[in-house]
C-alpha positions in Angstrom: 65.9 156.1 87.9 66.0 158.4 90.8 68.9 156.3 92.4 71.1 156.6 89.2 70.1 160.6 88.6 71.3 161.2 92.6 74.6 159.5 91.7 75.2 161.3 88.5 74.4 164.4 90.1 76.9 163.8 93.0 79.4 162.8 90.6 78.7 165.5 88.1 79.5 168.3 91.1 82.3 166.3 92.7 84.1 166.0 89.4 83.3 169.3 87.4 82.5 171.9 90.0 85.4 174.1 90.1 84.6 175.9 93.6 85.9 172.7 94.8 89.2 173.0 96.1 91.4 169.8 95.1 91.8 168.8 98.6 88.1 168.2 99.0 87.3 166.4 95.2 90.3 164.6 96.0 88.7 163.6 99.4 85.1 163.1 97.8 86.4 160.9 94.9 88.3 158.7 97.3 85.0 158.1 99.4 83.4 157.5 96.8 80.7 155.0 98.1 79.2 157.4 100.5 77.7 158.9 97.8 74.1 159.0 97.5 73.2 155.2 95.8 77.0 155.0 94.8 76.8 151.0 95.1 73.6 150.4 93.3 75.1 152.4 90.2 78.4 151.3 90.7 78.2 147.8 92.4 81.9 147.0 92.2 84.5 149.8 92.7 86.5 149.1 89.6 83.8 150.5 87.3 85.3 154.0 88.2 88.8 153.3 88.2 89.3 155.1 85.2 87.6 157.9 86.7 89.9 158.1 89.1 93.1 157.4 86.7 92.1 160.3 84.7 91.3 162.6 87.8 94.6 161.4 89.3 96.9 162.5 86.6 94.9 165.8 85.8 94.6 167.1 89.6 92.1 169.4 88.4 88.0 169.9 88.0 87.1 168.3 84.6 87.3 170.6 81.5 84.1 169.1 79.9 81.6 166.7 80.8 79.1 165.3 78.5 75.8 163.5 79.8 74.2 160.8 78.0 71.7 158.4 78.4 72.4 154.7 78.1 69.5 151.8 78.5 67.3 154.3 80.2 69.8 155.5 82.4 71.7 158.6 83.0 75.6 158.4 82.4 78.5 161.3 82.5 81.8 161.3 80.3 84.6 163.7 81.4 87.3 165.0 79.7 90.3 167.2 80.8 92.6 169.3 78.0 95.9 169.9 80.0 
């Protein structure tokens, strides 16, 4: 569990924190697997496409995020409102 809750909690910043400027998320999102545990949460990169479909077109931090737990494991939805 602590590999999944480092991932999310990456993730969380990289896609929501909105001292980032869009240069750097842009830059984080795309190097993606450095993140901390980012292939044993995410063991094949198309998992996050959407992520990164929905970051694409919104070029901005995310408006909303909602954190869930699924199967014992954490898990964060994103939304954007432009």
């Amino acid at each position: 569990m602590k590999k999944n809750l480092a991932f999310e909690t990456w993730l969380r910043d990289t896609v929501s924190n909105k001292a980032l400027d869009e240069s750097m998320r842009a830059s984080q999102l795309l190097d993606w697997a450095s993140a901390p545990h980012a292939s044993f949460c995410h063991p094949r990169e198309e998992h996050l496409m959407p992520l990164h479909v929905c970051y694409g077109l919104a070029d901005s931090a995310a408006d909303e995020q909602l954190d869930v737990k699924i199967l014992n494991r954490y898990s964060t939805m994103f939304a954007w409102y432009k």
